[in-house]
N, C-alpha and C positions, 0 to 999 in steps of 0.2 A: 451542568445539571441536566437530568431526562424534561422534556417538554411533555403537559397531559397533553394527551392526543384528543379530538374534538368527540369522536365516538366513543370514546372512554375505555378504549381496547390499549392490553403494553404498551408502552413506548420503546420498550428496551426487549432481543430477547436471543435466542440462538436458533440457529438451523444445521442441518446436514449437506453438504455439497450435491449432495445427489437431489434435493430443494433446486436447488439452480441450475443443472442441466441435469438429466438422463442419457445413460449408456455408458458409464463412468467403471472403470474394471477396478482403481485403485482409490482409495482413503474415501469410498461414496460416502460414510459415515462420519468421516471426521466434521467436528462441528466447526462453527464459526459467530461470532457475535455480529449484533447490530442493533442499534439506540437511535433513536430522534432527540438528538442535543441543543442545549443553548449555552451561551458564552457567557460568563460574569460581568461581561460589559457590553452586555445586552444584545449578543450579535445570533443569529439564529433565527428559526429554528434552522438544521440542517442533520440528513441522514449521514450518519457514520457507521460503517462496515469494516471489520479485521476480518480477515481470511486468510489460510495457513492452506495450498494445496499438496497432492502428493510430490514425491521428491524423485521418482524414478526416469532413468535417462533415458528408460528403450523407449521406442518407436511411439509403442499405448500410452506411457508416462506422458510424454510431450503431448499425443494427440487429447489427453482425458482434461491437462492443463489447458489445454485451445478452447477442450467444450467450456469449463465455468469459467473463463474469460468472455467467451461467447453469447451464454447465457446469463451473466451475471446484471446486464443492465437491463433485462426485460422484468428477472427476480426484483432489482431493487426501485425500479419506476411503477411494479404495481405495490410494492409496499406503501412509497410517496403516494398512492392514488389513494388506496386503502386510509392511511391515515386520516386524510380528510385536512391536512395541513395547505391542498395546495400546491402550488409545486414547490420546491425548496430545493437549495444547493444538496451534492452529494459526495462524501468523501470516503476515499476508498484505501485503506493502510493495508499491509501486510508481508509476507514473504508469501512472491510467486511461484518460487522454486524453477524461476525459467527467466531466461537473458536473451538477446540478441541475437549473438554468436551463434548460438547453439541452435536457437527456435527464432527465428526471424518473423514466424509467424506463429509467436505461443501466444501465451495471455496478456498482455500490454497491448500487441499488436491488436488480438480480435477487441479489448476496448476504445483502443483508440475509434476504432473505425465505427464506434457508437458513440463518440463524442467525447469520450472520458478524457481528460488532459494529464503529462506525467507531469509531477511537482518539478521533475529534474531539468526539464526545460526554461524553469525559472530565470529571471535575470541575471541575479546574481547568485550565481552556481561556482563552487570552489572547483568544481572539473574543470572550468574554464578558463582557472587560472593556473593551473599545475600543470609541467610536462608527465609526473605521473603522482596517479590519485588513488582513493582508498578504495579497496575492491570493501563491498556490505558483506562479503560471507566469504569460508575458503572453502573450497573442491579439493576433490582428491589428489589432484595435483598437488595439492603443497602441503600432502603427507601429513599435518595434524591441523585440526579444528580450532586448537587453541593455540599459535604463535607467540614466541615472547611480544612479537613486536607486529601491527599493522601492517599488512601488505598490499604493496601500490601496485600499479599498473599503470599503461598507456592507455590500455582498453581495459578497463578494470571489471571484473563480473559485478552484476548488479542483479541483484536476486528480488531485492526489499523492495519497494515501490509506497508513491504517498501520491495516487490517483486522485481525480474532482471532475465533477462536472456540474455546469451552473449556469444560465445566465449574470454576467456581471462577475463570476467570479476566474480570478489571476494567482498566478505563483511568482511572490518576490523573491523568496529565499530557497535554495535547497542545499546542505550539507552534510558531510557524515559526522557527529559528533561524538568525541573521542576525551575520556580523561588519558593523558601519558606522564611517565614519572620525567623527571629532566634528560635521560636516557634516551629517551624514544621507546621503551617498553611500556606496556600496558600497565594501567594501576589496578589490582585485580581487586581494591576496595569497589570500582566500580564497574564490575566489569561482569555482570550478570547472565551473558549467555555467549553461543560462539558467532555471533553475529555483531554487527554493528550500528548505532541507532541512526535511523535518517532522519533529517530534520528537516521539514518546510514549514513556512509560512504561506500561507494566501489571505487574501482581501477580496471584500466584495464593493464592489461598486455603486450596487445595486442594496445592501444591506448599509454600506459607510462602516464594514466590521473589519473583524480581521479573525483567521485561526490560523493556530500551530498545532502542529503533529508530530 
């Protein structure tokens, strides 16, 4: 549920990417949400952010993804200020439209290096266990968006991301979760977009809570 905030301003609301960095050639406008939550079993307060940036592979594409990677934790540390909450854990879900491979220096990388932790570094992560794992999205490469069946990899794209940053707070879990019929095809009663859901868990230390995404 949304937490009142102490100043009596939203809790909950949206923004435009170009809100988070300036200079942005592609999706400035695409919006994005963000909420001040609490847990049903009292764990909270904590900011949560979804953000969906553009998807384009040239040169601008990659460098516009690096800006609101870059700018994204000065956006979300003055909203924490603004609220009046405090300071409070922060969590960050979405599709990057940017991976590794590709952008070794896109949007993950410029949060990391402001502290943001990925979920997938978790303990127990199913990539750790498989020689190959479930790519979160398909690229052009494999010719259609919607496959009968999940496709693995050694190096699987990772597009999706479930970010945090906190004192006290950790990621026990991260996997990709999947309904499949006994086949190994997708069951398309659940099977909502051409992406695939990422699931973590984290714990605070410091709260004695826990969240899932």
């Amino acid at each position: 549920s949304e937490v009142e905030l102490p100043n009596g301003e939203p809790s909950a609301g949206q923004g435009e990417l170009r809100d988070i960095a300036s200079g942005l050639h592609y999706a400035k406008r695409r919006e994005f949400s963000w909420a001040f939550l609490q847990g049903a079993n009292g764990s909270g307060p904590f900011l949560a952010i979804s953000v969906h940036t553009n998807n384009q592979t040239n040169s601008v594409g990659k460098r516009d993804r690096a800006r609101v990677g870059a700018g994204l934790n000065a956006w979300a540390e003055a909203k924490v200020k603004k609220s009046g909450l405090g300071t409070v854990p922060m969590i960050l879900m979405g599709d990057f439209n940017s991976y590794a491979g590709r952008e070794p220096h896109g949007m993950a990388y410029q949060l990391k290096q402001d502290d943001w932790h990925d979920s997938y570094d978790a303990a127990k992560n199913e990539f750790k266990f498989f020689d190959q794992a479930y790519t979160t999205s398909y690229t052009k490469g494999n010719r259609s968006g919607w496959p009968k069946k999940p496709i693995t990899k050694k190096n699987p794209v990772r597009i999706d991301y479930v970010m945090y940053k906190g004192t006290g707070l950790r990621a026990d879990i991260y996997s990709v979760d999947l309904y499949l019929k006994p086949d190994g095809t997708f069951d398309n009663d659940y099977r909502s977009s051409d992406h695939m859901m990422v699931h973590a868990d984290r714990k605070s230390t410091r709260l004695n809570s826990s969240h899932t995404d």
